[in-house]
N, C-alpha and C positions, 0 to 999 in steps of 0.2 A: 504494500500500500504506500502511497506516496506521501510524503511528510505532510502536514496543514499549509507549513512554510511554502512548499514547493507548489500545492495549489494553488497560494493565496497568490502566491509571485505570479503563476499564470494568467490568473483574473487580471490582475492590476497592467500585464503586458497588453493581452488581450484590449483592455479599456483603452489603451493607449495605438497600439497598433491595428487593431481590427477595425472595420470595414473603411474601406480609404479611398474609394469610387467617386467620390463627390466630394473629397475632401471634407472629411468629418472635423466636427470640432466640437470643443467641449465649453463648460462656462458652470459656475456656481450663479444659483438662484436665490434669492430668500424666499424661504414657505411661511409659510402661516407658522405663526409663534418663533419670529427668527430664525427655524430650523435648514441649516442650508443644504440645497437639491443639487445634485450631478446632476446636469443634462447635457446631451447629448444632439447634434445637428448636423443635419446635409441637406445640402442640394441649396438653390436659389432664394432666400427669404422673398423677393419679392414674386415668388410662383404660390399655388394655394398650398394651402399645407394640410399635414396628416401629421395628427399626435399619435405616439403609442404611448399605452399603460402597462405595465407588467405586470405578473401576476405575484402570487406568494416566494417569500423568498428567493425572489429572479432578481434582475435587474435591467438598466435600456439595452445591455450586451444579448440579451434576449433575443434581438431585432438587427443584427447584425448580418441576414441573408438580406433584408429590405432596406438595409442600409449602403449596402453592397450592391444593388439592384440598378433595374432601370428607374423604380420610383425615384431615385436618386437624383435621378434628371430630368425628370417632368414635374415632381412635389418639393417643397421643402418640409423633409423630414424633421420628428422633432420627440426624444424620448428621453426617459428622464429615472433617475431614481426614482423609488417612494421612499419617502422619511425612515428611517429603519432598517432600508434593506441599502447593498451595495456600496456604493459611496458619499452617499447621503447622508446628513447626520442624523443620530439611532438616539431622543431623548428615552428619558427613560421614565417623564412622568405621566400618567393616565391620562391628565387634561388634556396632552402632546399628541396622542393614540389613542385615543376612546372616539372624542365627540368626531361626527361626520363633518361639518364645518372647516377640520385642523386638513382631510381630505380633503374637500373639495378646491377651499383655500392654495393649496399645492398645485393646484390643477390651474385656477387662475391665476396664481403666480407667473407658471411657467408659459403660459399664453399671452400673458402679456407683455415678460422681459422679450419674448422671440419675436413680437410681434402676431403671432396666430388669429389671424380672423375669417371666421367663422369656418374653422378646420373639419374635417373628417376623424372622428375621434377613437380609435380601436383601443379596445377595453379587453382582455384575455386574462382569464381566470380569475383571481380576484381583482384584478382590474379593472372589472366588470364592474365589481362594489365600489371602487373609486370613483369610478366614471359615474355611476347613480348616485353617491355624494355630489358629486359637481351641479350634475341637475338638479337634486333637490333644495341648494342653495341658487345656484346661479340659472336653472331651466333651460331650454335649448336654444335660446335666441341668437347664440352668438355659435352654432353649431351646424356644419348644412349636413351630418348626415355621424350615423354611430354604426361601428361594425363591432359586435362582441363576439371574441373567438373563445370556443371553451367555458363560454357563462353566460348567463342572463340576468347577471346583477342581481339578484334578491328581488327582480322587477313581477315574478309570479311564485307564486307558494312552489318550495322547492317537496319534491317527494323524495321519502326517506327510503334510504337504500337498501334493500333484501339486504338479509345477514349474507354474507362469503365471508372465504377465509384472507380474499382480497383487501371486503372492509375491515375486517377485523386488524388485519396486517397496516391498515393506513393507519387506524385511530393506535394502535402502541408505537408507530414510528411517529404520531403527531405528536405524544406522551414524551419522547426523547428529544423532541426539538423544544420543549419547555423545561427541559432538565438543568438543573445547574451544575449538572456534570459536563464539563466542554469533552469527554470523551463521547458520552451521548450525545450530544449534536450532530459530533462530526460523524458517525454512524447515521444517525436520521439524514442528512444532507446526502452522505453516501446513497442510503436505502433511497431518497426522492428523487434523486439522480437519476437511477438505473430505468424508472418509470418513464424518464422522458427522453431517454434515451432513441436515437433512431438510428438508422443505417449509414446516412449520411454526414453522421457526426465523426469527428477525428478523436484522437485521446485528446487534446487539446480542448476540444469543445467538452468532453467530459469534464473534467477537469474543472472546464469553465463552471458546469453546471453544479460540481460539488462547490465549487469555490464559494458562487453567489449564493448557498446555500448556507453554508456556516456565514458568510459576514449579515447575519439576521442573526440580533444575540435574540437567546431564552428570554432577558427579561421584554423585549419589544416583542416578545410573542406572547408571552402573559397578559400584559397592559391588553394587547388589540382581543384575548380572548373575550374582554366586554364589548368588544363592538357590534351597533346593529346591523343587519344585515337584510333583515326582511325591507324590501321597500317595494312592496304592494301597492302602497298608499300612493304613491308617485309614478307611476304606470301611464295614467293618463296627461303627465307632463309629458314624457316624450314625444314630440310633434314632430320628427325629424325620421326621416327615412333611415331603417337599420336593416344591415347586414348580420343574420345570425352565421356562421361559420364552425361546425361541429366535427370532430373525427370519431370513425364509426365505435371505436374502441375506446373511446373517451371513458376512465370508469370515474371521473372529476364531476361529473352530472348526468343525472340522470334524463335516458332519452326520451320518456315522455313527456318531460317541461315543453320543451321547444314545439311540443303543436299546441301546448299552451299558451305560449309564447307570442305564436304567429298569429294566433285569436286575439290577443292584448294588444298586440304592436301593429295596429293596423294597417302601416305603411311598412312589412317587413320582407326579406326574403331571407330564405333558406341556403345554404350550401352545405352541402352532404362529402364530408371526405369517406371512402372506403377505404379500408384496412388500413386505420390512422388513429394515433390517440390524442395527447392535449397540445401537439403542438403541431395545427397544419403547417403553420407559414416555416417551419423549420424543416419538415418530413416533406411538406409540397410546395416549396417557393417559389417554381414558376408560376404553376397553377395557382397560387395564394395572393401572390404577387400582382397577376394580370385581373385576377378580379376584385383586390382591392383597387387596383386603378382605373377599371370600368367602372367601379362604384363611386367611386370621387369623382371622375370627370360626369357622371349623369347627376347627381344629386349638386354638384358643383355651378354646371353649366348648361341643363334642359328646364326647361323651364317649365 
């Protein structure tokens, strides 16, 4: 197994040298409550843009095939840590990581220092939840258009997952990533890794994946276990055209939300990846890729 030191080095190269198509660049933000954000940028500020959100213990390296891409030349991209995770600063008091607000706040932060107006917003896995923070403060006005991959925000009643040995296996590695053992962590990061693991991946990008795994302490993962997450009640805020985005193997949610989903979200469409789990835009990034760019340029520019 490879030293923490030796991943963590990885990560911080990777930050630094990964995707370099567009000439990436980087910048700290102030978030809500002081808290400063890594973000992350390519392509033209004066083209429309497309934010990404990451999910749980990821970070904007996350997005480094789309970074790397043709979007790179037709959008200006724009991703960013969350508070906590990656290279973001990680407070450690509840006020910091509980209320929705210290979320959403982040989101308009980093929309503003880049300029983003009225961006394409892609929200993946619990970035889903961030992305539904932002609306529930700030609403869709300044958004032309949301694609969630791997989540539907807490935007419909989520259904609860038959017993497996699958689930069973997530909720005791979820248990070791709140441990204050840093041996436990690095095992939990290990074990979430392997899940999103794909063919395409190099050791490197593994590597990547444990990396941004552990730089999520335990205690920032305690603090957000009070966060809410049902946001039902705001459902009918979303006025904006959504992209749901699912791989068929997803075991991150459950498949019959999304034709709940597509009932709620009445300006939505569906994409169905086959034999794919929580990460298409990594597992399929042409394919991923071309149709987040159909979907910005039509909600962007048809009227």
């Amino acid at each position: 197994m490879r030293s923490l030191l030796t991943v963590c080095l990885v990560f911080l190269v990777a930050s630094i040298n990964a995707p370099t198509r567009a000439g990436v660049e980087f910048m700290t933000v102030e978030g809500y409550g002081g808290v400063p954000l890594n973000v992350m940028t390519a392509g033209d500020p004066e083209k429309p843009g497309i934010l990404f959100i990451h999910g749980m213990a990821q970070a904007s390296q996350a997005f480094r095939l789309q970074f790397d891409s043709e979007l790179a030349d037709n959008f200006y991209l724009v991703a960013f840590d969350m508070r906590g995770h990656g290279l973001s600063g990680k407070p450690w008091q509840p006020d910091l990581l509980v209320p929705s607000q210290a979320w959403a706040g982040d989101v308009a932060a980093v929309m503003a220092v880049t300029g983003l107006d009225k961006p394409v917003v892609v929200g993946w896995s619990y970035g889903g939840f961030v992305l539904s923070d932002y609306v529930r403060h700030y609403g869709t006005d300044n958004l032309a258009g949301i694609n969630l991959v791997g989540s539907l925000g807490g935007l419909v009643p989520r259904s609860p997952f038959p017993p497996s040995d699958d689930i069973k296996a997530i909720m005791e590695n979820s248990a070791r990533t709140r441990s204050l053992n840093l041996r436990d962590n690095i095992l939990a990061a290990e074990n979430t890794a392997k899940t999103f693991y794909t063919d395409r991946m190099t050791q490197s990008d593994k590597d990547v994946q444990i990396a941004m795994g552990v730089m999520m302490p335990a205690y920032v993962r305690r603090a957000m276990a009070g966060r809410k997450l049902d946001n039902t009640d705001i459902v009918n805020q979303v006025t904006v055209p959504v992209l749901l985005s699912r791989g068929s193997g997803d075991i991150m949610m459950p498949a019959n939300d999304t034709d709940v989903a597509m009932v709620a979200l009445t300006d939505s469409t569906f994409s169905f990846y086959e034999d794919t789990g929580h990460l298409p835009f990594f597992q399929h990034p042409e394919r991923y890729n071309a149709e987040l760019s159909a979907f910005a340029n039509r909600v962007m520019f048809e009227d």
